[in-house]
Structure formats: structure tokens, C-alpha cells
N, C-alpha and C positions, 0 to 999 in steps of 0.2 A: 530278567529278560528271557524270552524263549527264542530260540536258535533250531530254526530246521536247515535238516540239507536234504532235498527232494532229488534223488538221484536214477539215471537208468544204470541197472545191472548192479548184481551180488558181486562181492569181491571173495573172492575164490584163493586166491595165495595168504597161508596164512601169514608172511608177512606182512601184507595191505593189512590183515584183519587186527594182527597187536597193534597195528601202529595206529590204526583209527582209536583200537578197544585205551590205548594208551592218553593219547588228545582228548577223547569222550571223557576218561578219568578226570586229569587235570582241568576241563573245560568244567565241570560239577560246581567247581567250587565258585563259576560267576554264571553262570547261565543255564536253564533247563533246557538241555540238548536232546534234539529229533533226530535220527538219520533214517529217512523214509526210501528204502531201495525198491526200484519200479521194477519190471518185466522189462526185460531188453527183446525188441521185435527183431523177429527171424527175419536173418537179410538171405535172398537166394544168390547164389555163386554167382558174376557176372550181370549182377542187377541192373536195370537199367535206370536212368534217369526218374521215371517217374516208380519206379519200386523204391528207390532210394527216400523219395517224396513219403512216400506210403507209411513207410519205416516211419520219419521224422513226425508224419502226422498223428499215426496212431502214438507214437510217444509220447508227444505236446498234449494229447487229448488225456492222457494217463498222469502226466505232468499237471495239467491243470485242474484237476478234480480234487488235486491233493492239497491247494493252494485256496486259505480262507479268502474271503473281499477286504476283511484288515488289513492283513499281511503286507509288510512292507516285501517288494521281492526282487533280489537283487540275481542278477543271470550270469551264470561265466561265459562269454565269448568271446574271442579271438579281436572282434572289432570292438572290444566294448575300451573301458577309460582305463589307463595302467595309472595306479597312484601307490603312492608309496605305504607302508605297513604304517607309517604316524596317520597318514591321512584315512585310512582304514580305521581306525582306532576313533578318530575325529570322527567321523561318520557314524560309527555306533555310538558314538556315544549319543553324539546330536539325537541321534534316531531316538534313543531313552529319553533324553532331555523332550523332547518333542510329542513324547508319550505313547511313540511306538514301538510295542515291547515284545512286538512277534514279526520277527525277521526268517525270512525260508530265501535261502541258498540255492539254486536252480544249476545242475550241472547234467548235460546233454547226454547222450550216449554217442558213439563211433562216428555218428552224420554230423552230429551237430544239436542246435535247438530247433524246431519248428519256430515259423514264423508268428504264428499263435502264441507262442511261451515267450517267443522275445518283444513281443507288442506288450505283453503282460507285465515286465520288467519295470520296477519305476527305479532301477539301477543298472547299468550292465558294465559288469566287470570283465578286467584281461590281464590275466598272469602276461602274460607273455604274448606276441605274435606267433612264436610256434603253437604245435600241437602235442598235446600230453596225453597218455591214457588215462579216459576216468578215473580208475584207482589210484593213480596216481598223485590225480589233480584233486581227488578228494582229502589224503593226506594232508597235501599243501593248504588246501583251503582252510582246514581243521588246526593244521602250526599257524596259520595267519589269523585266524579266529582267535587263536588264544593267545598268540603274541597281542593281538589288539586290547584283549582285557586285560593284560599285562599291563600294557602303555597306559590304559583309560584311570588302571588302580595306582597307577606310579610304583609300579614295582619291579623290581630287577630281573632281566632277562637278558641271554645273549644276545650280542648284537653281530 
């Protein structure tokens, strides 16, 4: 199975960086993992509403070029379906079973998704109703990715 994560912005602290370089290790042994980091657009101090816009589009547009017509593509946002890490697991797997074997992970920069990238979703995911910083949420997504092929293999992981 191929596993992208189509992400805005470099992660800069080398903590973020072992802890992805660490998940990417462990993640080797079930899937051929992408992580595609995009240009994060310059926001100006005190942006207004439609600069804000600006932002999300030019991203969405950077976001979507990255994204085959295969591509199953599942979105992180805030309103998307909270499901539990078994039913995440149940989902990839289905998604295998079903013969779609190239899944890309969509996670926004500061704004948000443009509307464009979330029309594109044929999944939308939600940690949480809070807000996380991308590197953050890229971590998490990366432990939920691989606790899922944990589940999928029946193999032991904390709980």
C-alpha cells in the first residue's frame, strides 16, 4: 500500500523531525510512505479576510497538483468524522480490500484547507474539535497510521 502525507510547511524543530524520521522507520515495514512538504504562503501581519483567502487558495492549488485522480484522499479537518483508531484501521484496510492502494493524507497549513482541497476529499478526517499545529498533527497522524497497521496485522501495540 502507498501512504502519502501532502502537507504545508517544513518542520523545523528537530524534535517534530525524529519523531516523524522515527514513525516513517516503523511505518517501512507495512507501507511505502510519502511525506510531500509544500511551501507555506507568506501571510502579511494583520491580513485581512480576503488575504487570508489568498493564502488558503494558493495552497489548495499547491495541494492539489500533488494529488493523482486514483488517489483515495482522505483531509484532516476540524469538522470532518472523529472515529476511533479500530475504525481507522477498518478503513484501511477496506480501502486495500477494495484495491485502493494509494491513499494521500491532506493536512492544511495555519488557515486551514481551501475549499478546493476539501471538495476533493472522498474522506474528512477530525482528531479533535480543537486546533493543533501542523507538526504536531503530523506526528499524531503518522502514530495513528501505524497504530492502524498494527490493528489491520493483529499485532500488539499499546493501548
Amino acid at each position: 500500500m502507498n501512504v502519502s502525507i501532502v502537507c504545508i510547511g517544513k518542520l523545523k524543530e528537530k524534535y517534530w523531525v525524529n519523531a516523524v524520521d522515527e514513525y516513517s522507520k516503523r511505518l517501512s515495514k507495512y507501507c511505502t510512505l510519502l511525506i510531500d512538504e509544500l511551501k507555506e504562503e507568506r501571510l502579511p501581519d494583520n491580513a485581512s479576510a480576503a488575504e487570508e483567502e489568498a493564502v488558503k487558495t494558493a495552497e489548495g492549488k499547491s495541494i492539489l497538483k500533488r494529488i493523482k485522480k486514483e488517489s483515495y484522499v482522505i483531509t484532516l479537518e476540524i469538522k470532518g468524522n472523529q472515529i476511533s483508531s479500530e475504525k481507522l484501521a477498518d478503513k484501511v484496510s477496506q480501502l486495500g480490500l477494495d484495491g485502493r492502494s494509494d491513499i494521500v493524507f491532506v493536512i492544511g497549513g495555519s488557515l486551514g484547507l481551501s475549499a478546493e482541497v476539501s471538495q476533493r476529499a472522498d474522506y474528512k478526517l477530525s482528531f479533535s474539535t480543537m486546533t493543533f499545529p501542523h507538526q504536531m498533527m503530523r506526528v499524531i497522524l503518522l502514530e495513528q497510521i501505524y497504530r492502524a497497521f498494527k490493528i489491520i496485522k493483529n499485532e500488539q501495540y499499546h493501548k
